[in-house]
N, C-alpha and C positions, 0 to 999 in steps of 0.2 A: 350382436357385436362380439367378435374375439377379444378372449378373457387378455388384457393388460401385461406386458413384459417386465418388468422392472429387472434390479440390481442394488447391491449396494452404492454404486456407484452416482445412479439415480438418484438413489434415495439421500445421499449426500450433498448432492449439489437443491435439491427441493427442500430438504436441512438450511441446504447455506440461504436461499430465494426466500424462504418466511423469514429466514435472519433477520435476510436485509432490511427486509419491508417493517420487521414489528421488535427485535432483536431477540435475541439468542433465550431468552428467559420465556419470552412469551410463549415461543413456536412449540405447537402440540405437533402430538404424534396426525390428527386431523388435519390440521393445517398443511403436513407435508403429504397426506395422503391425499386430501384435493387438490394441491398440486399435481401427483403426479396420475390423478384420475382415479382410485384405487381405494380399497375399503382398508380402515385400518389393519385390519386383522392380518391383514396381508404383508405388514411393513416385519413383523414379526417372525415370517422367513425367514429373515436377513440379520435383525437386530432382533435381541436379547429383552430388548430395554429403552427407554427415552435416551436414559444416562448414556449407553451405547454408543447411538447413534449422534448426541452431541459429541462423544468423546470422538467418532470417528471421523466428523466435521471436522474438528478443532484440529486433528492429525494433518489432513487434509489442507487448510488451509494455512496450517503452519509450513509444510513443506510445500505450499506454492509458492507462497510469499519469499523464502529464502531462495528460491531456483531464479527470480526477479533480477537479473544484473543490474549495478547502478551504473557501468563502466560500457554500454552495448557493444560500443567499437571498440578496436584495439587501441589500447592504451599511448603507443607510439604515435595514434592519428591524434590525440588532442593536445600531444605537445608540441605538435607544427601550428597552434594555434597561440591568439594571444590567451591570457587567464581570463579573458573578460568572456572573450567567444567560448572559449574550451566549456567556461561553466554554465552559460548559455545555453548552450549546444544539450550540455548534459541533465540541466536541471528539465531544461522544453521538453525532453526525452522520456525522463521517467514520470513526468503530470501528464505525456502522452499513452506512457503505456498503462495506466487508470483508467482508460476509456475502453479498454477490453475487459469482458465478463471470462472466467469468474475473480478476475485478480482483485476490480474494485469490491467487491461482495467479501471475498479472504480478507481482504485488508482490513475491513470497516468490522469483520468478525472477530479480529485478533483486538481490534482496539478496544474493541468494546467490551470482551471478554478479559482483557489483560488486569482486572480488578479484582474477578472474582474466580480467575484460574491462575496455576503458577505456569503450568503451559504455555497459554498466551502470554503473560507476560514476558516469559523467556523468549519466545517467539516475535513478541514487540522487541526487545531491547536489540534482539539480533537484526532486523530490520532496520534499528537506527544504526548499527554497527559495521553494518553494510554502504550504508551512506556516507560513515566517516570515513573510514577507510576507502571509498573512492575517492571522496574528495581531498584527502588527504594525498595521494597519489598525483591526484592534477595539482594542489600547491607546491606539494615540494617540488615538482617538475618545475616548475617558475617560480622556485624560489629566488630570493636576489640578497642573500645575507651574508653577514662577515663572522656572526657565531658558528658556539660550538655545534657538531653536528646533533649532539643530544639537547644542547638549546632550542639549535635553528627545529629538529624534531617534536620537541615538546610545544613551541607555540605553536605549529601547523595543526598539531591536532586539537590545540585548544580553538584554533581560528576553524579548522573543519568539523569540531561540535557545534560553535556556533551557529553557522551554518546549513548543519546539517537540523538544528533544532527550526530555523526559519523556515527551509523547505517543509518539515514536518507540518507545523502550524496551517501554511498557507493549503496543503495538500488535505489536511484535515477539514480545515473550512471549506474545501472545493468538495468533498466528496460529504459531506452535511448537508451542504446544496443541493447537491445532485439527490441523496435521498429525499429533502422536502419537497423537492418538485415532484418523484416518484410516486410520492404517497397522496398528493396533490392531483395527479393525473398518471392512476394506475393501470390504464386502458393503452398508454402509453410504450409499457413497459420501461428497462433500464435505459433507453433512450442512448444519448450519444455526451459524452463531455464536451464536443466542440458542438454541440447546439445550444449550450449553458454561456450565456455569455460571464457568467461567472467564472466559467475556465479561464478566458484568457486574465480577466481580472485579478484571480489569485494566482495565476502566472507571474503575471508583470508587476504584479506587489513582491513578490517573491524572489523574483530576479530584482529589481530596484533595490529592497532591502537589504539580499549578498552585494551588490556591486557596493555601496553607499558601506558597506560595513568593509569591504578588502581594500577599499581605496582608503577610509582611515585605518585601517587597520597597517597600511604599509607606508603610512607618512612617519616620516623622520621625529 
């Protein structure tokens, strides 16, 4: 059998695959070499060091995660919408785009890391930052107020942290799921989020909770 190809590139994403499966403390240098078929000693080419090779993960899926738009279409297509559909449209969108590797695997590594790095945590916080500030974009486009424009300003962003903190939530429960089934039937692999009937569950909790919170949020 001819001797194995590798990369760092590889070797990063079989980093990110033990993550998932056991997290980010557990994963040996072993673990990512039987992943990638390969004798330890080999990862060593490439990487320095264990410390390395998480630090280059963590690079890694910190700048996946930020390249992630919360806004996919152009912005002018969701305010030919109502605010009900517009946020609809856009929350279905990014719980859909979780169901491609390696974005859920990034995600689930930043979160989990954001404790015991200030990297990830940076890299969390920008990710929620992302969120508000799209949503922030679609309220004020259907804004309907008589304040100042620094008022009418200030509650939207309070009203699109809230919101952006539900999405959060429900998205985190959904991809918690998804790894306990993983780990449950690893023969499997990362499977699909629309074969989780829990997707659509922490979907429609999620949308239910924004609608129920913008329609009191815009009563008199």
């Amino acid at each position: 059998m001819g001797k194995k190809l590798i990369d760092r590139n590889k070797i990063i994403h079989a980093f990110l695959k033990a993550s998932f499966d056991k997290s980010a403390g557990a994963t040996s240098l072993s673990d990512v070499a039987n992943i990638l078929g390969v004798k330890k000693a080999s990862l060593y080419n490439h990487f320095s060091s264990r410390e390395e090779m998480y630090a280059a993960t963590l690079t890694f899926c910190a700048e996946y995660v930020a390249n992630v738009s919360f806004l996919p279409e152009p912005h002018e297509k969701y305010f030919s919408y109502s605010l009900e559909t517009a946020v609809t449209k856009i929350i279905t969108s990014y719980f859909r785009s979780y169901e491609l590797d390696p974005l859920c695997a990034a995600y689930s590594f930043i979160q989990s890391e954001r404790y015991f790095n200030e990297q990830a945590l940076q890299a969390s916080y920008n990710q929620m930052h992302t969120i508000v500030d799209g949503i922030s974009t679609v309220l004020y486009a259907h804004a309907k107020t008589h304040q100042s424009e620094v008022d009418a300003k200030k509650e939207i962003t309070f009203r699109a942290v809230v919101i952006a903190d539900i999405v959060t939530v429900h998205l985190n429960k959904m991809l918690l799921h998804r790894k306990d089934m993983i780990r449950k039937n690893p023969e499997t692999g990362t499977g699909s989020l629309f074969e989780l009937p829990v997707y659509k569950d922490e979907l429609q909790a999620a949308l239910s909770h924004i609608q129920r919170f913008i329609v009191c949020s815009e009563a008199p």
